[in-house]
C-alpha positions in Angstrom: 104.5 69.6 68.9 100.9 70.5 69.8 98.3 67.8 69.1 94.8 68.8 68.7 92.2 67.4 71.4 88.5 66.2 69.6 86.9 69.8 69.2 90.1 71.5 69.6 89.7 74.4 67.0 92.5 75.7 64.5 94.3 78.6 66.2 96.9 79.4 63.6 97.0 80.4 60.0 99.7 79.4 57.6 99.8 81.0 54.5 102.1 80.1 51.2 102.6 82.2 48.3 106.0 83.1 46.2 105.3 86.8 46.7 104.0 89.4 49.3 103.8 92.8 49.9 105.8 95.5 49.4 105.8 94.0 46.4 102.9 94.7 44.1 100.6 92.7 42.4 96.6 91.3 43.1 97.4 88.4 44.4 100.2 89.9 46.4 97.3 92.1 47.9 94.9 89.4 48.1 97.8 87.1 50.4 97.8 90.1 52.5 94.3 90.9 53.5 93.5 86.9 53.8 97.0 87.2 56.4 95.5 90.4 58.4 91.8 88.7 58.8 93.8 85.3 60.4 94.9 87.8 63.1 91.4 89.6 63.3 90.0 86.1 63.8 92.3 85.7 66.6 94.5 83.1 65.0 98.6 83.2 65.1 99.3 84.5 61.1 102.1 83.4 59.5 103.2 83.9 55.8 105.8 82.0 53.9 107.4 83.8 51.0 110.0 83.4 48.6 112.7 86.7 48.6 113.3 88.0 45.5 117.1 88.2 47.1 119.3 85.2 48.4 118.8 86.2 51.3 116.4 85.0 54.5 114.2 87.4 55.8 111.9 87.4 59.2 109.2 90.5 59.8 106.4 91.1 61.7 103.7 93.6 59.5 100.6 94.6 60.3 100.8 91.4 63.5 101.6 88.6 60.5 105.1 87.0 61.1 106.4 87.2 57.2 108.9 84.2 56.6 111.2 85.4 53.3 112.5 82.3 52.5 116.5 82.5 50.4 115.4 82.3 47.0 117.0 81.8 43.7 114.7 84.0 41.0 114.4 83.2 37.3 112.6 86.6 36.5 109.6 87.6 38.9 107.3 84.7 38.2 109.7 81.9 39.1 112.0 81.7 42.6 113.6 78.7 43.7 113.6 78.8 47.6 115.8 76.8 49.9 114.8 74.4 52.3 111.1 75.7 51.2 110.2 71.7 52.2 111.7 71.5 55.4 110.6 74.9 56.4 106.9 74.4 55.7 106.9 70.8 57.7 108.5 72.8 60.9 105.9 75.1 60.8 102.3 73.6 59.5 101.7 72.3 62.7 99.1 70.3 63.8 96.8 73.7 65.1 97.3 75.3 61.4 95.0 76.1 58.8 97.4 75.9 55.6 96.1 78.4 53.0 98.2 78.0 49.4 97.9 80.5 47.3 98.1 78.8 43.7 100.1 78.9 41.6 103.4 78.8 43.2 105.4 76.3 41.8 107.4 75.3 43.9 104.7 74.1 46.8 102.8 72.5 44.3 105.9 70.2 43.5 107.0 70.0 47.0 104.3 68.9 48.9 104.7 69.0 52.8 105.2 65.3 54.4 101.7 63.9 54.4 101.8 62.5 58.1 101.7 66.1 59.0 98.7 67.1 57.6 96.2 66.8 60.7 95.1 70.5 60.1 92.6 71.7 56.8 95.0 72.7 53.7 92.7 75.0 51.4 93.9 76.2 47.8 92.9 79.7 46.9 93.0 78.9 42.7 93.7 82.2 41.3 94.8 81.0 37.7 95.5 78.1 35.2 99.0 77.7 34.4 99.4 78.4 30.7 101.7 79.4 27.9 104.7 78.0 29.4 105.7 75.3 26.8 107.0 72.0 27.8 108.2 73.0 31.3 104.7 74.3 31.9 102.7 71.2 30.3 105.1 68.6 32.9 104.1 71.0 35.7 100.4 70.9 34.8 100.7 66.9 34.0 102.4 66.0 37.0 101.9 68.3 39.7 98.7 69.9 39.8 96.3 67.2 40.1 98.4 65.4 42.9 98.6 68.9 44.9 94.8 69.9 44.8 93.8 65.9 45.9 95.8 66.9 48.9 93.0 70.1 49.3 90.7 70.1 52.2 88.8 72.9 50.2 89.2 74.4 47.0 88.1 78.2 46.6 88.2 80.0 43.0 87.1 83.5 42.4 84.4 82.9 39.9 82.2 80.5 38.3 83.6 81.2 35.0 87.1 79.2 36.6 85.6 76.6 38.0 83.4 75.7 35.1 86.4 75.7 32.6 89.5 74.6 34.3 90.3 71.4 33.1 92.1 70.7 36.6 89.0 71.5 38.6 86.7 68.9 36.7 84.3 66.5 38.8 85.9 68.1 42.3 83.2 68.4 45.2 85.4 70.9 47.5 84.7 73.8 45.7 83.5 77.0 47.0 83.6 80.3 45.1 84.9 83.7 46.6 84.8 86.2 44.2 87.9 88.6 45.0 86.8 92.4 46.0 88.4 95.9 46.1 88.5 98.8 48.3 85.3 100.7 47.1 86.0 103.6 49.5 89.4 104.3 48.2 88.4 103.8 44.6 85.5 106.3 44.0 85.3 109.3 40.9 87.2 112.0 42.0 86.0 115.3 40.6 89.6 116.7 41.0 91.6 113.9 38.8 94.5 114.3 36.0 92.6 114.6 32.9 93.4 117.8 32.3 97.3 117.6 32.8 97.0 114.1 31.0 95.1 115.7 27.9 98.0 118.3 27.8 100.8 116.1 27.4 98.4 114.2 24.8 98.4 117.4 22.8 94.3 117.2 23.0 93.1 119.8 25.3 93.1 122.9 23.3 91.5 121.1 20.2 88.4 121.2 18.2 87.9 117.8 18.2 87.0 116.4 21.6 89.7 114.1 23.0 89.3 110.7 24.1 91.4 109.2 27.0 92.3 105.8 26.8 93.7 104.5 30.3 95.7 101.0 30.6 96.7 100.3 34.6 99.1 97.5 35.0 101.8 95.0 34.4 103.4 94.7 31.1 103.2 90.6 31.2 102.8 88.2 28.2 99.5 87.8 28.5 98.1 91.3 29.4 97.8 92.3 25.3 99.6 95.9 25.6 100.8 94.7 22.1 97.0 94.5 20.6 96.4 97.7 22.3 98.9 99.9 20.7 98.0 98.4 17.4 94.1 98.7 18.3 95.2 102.9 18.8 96.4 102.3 15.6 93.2 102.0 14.2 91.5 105.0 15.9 91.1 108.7 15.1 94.1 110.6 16.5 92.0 112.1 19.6 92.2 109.6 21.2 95.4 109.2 23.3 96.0 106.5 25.5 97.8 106.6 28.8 99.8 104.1 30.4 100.2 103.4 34.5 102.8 101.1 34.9 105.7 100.6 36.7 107.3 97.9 34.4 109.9 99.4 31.5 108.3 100.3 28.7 111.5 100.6 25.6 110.0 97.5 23.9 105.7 98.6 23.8 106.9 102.1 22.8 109.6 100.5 20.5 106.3 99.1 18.5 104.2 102.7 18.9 107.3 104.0 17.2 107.0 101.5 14.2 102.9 102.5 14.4 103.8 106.0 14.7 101.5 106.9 17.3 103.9 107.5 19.7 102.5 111.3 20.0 99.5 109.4 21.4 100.9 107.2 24.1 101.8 108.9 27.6 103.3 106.7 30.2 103.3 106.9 33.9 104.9 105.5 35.5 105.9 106.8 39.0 101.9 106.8 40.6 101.5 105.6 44.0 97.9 103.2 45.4 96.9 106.4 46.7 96.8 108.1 43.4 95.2 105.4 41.0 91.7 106.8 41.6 92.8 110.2 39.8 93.9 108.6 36.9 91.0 106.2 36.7 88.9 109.1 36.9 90.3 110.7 34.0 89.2 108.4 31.5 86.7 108.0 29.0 87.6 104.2 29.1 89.4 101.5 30.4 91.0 98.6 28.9 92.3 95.4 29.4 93.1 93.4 26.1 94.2 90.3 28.0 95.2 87.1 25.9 95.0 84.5 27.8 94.3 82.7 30.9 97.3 83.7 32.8 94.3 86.7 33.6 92.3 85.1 36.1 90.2 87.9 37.5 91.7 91.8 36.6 91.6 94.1 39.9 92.1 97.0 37.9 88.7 96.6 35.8 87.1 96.5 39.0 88.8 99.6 40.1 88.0 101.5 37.3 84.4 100.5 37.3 84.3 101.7 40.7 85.0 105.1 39.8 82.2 105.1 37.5 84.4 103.9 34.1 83.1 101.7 31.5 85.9 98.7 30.9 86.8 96.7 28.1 87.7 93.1 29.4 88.3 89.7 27.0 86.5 86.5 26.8 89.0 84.0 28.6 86.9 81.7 30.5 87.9 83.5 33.8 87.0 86.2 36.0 87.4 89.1 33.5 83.4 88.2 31.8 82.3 87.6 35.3 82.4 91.2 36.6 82.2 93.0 33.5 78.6 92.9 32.1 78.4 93.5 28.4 76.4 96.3 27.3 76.0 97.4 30.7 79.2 98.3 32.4 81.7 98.0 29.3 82.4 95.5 26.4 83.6 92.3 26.4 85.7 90.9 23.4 87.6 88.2 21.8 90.8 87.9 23.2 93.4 89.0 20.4 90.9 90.6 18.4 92.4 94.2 17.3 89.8 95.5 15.2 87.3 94.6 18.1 88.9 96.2 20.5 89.4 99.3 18.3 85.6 99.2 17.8 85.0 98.5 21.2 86.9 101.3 22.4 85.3 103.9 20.0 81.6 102.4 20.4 81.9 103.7 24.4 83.9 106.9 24.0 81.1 107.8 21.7 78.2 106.8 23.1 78.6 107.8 26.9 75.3 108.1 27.9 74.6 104.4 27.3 77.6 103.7 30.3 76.2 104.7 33.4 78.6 105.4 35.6 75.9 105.4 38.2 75.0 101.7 37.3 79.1 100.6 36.4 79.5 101.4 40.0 76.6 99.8 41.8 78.4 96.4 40.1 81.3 97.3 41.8 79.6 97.7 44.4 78.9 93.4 44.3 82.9 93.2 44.7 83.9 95.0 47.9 86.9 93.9 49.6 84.6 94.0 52.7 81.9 91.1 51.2 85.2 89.7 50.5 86.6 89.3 53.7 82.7 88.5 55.2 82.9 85.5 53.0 86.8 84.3 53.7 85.9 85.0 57.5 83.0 82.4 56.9 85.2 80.2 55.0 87.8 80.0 58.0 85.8 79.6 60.9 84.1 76.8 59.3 87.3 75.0 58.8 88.7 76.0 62.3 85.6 74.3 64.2 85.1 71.7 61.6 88.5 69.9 60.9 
């Protein structure tokens, strides 16, 4: 094994998360660019992952070596690896910066043996752990605190986290890296799906201007799809609202069924990356009716508000009040609050002119994946000539 000289710098990159690309998700997409700028920076890139098979996996994409560990998975937020602990000690060597990509689970309750911990560990916090009853209160009693003392550095992506995270009281290792998007990808496109999507909402040959109502996402516990079909509930019948989504969809359109708007509710749910700009394009509005802090930051506001589209975020104490200014580039609402949402939603779709989408972009703007990276880069080289 390697051991560092004084002044030696870091020359590898370790980085720990329980998912990665293909599969799809924002932190799956943040692990990813964070892996690709260790091997811009020079540095050996290495990412250990849990398969969503029992199966072991090694690949080398885009010059990162991706370690699929054999997994045992309880749904897609929980996988058990095998010999996760024995795996990580073999390869956080003593050249390695170890990046953690929290929460995982299982690294936070299998730390790697302390005696090999001569490299800087950093914890990118990109949620609280919440609304997962008892098992989730032990993990959060037990586990957390012990894991982030072990933390060189501790990065969150916004003030809003690290001022209300009980876990991340009276630390001094904080830094804050907001998360960005790719603002050249995600633009207005004057050629977009508004038409075709006002069609199949039975609006585009009406007297009544139609409103569309665009939702981009996972259908998780916490990301409110519930409040949102009751919220369409509430509003006139012109305004339809359209569903990206990959997950299924039998129980949400089980409950527009029982609202009877399921005339109003058109779902997508074959669109690729390269697409999403169309669809953001199309709408009047975006929404994002999360309920709890399980939503640390939401991407897909930030998309949307890239292509010029006033969003509608909730008040949870993270990320989703930080980039979303009220008043200015959308609305931002109690969490679980149907009527406010309904209100919300109607209040931009008819008063568009206050919603510049001139001025919703330029905050985008503040959230480019390239300030992202400039900032991480910063980040890195810091620890790799200062540990």
């Amino acid at each position: 094994m390697k051991i560092l000289n004084e002044g030696e710098p870091v020359t590898r990159m370790l980085s720990v998360n329980k998912m990665y690309p293909p599969e799809v998700g924002g932190i799956e997409f943040v692990a990813r660019d964070l892996a690709k700028l260790g091997v811009a920076l020079g540095m050996v890139s290495e990412v250990i992952t849990f398969h969503h098979e029992f199966t072991a996996k090694l690949e080398m994409l885009e010059g990162v070596r991706v370690n699929r560990l054999r997994a045992v998975s309880l749904g897609r937020s929980i996988r058990i690896p095998v010999n996760y602990r024995r795996i990580i000690n073999e390869r956080a060597s003593e050249d390695s910066v170890v990046l953690f990509h929290f929460p995982s689970l299982i690294p936070e309750i299998f730390l790697p043996s302390k005696k090999k911990k001569t490299g800087p560990w950093v914890c990118l916090y990109h949620a609280d752990v919440v609304g997962r009853g008892l098992l989730g209160s032990l993990y959060n009693r037990f586990f957390v605190k012990r894991f982030l003392d072990r933390m060189d550095a501790i990065v969150v992506t916004s003030p809003n986290m690290k001022s209300t995270s009980s876990h991340l009281d009276n630390r001094n290792n904080i830094e804050m890296i907001p998360l960005g998007i790719d603002t050249g990808h995600f633009y207005y496109r004057e050629e977009n799906r508004r038409s075709g999507l006002m069609e199949k909402l039975g609006l585009l040959n009406t007297d009544v201007a139609g409103k569309v109502v665009l939702f981009v996402g996972r259908l998780a516990r916490y990301k409110g799809a519930g409040i949102l079909m009751e919220a369409l509930a509430l509003l006139p019948e012109a305004y339809g609202l359209v569903m990206v989504t990959k997950d299924p969809v039998d129980k949400i359109m089980a409950l527009a069924r029982t609202l009877e708007i399921q005339d109003r509710v058109v779902v997508i749910g074959d669109s690729q990356y390269e697409d999403l700009p169309r669809y953001y394009s199309s709408a009047d509005v975006f929404v994002m009716p999360s309920t709890d802090r399980g939503e640390a930051f939401g991407l897909v506001a930030l998309e949307a508000m890239a292509c010029g589209v006033p969003v509608v975020t909730t008040e949870l104490g993270t990320g989703t009040s930080y980039h979303n200014l009220d008043g200015i580039t959308g609305r931002i609402i109690s969490s679980g609050s149907v009527s406010q949402l309904a209100e919300s939603i109607e209040e931009i779709c008819q008063n568009p002119g206050v919603y510049d989408p001139m001025v919703i972009r330029k905050r985008a703007l503040e959230f480019s994946k390239e300030l992202f990276l400039k900032r991480w880069r910063v980040q890195l080289e810091g620890l790799m000539k200062g540990f």
